[in-house]
Structure formats: C-alpha cells, structure tokens
C-alpha positions, 0 to 999 in steps of 0.5 A: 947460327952457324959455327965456322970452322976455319981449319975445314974451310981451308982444307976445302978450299986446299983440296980443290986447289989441289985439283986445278991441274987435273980440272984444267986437262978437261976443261981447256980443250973443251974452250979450244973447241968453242964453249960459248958459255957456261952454267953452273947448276944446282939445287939446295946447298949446291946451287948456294954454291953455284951462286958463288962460283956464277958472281966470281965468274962475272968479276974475271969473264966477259964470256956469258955465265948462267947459273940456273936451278936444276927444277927450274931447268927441268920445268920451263928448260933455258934456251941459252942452255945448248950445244956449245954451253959447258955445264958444271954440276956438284953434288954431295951424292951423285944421286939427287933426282933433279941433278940427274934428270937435269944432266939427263936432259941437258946431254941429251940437249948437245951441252957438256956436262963436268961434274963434281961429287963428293960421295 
C-alpha cells in the first residue's frame, strides 16, 4: 500500500503552479500559430500521469487530446500525431530510451515537442 504523503503532495503540486507564467510564454504562442491538438506521452509512471493530464483536458476543451504510450507511439506510430500536434512529455531523467526515441521521432514528424524533466 502506498503511504501518502500530504505536505509533498502540495509542494508538487506549488511548485508546478509556480511554473504556469514561464509554461504560458511558450505555449500560447504555440496556440496563435494553430496547435490542432495535443498529446500527452509517456511511459511507466509518466504515461500514469499523462493519463490524468489526458481525462482533465477533455473535462475544459473541445480541442482533441491524445494521450498515447511512447513504445505504442515508436511500433504502430499514431496518425493524429503531425504537424500541427503540441507533444507534452515528462520524465524523471531525461534519458528514457522510449521517450527519446519517440520525441526523435515525432520531431522528425513537424510536432512540437514541450517537455518536463526533473533531473
């Protein structure tokens, strides 16, 4: 069973509020220049949290949002993924295999890539 742990929640949860201005400088221009959709992507524990980030989106937007498996992504690819789609990425270390050989790919594709690393 898992112990939570209350005061770390909400300093995570502070310290990404804390970033909103400095993600808003990128990200609104990135939706002026015509973002159609979005996708989150992940794997392990980060595609757990893409799946929260995917279920919240569809509550606030009518935009369409994806979220997507970074080894699905690499071995069938996802059409919707293109030019035009607004990739968000996490990861602990920045070093996942799958992560960057999906990022790798997806630039390569025409999407923006915005990422989130801890490490």
């Amino acid at each position: 069973m898992l112990v939570f742990d209350e005061q770390q929640t909400k300093e995570s949860i502070n310290g990404a509020l804390q970033l909103r201005t400095k993600i808003e400088q990128y990200i609104n221009p990135l939706f002026k220049e015509g973002i159609k959709n979005v996708c989150f992507l992940g794997i392990g524990g980060t595609l757990a949290s893409s799946m929260q980030a995917h279920t919240h989106m569809l509550e606030k937007t009518n935009m369409e949002v994806i979220c997507q498996s970074a080894a699905e992504y690499l071995s069938t690819g996802n059409r919707r993924i293109s030019k035009g789609t607004l990739m968000v990425v996490s990861s602990v270390s920045g070093t996942t295999k799958e992560i960057v050989a999906a990022v790798t790919k997806a630039k390569n594709d025409g999407v923006t890539v915005f990422g989130f690393v801890d490490n």
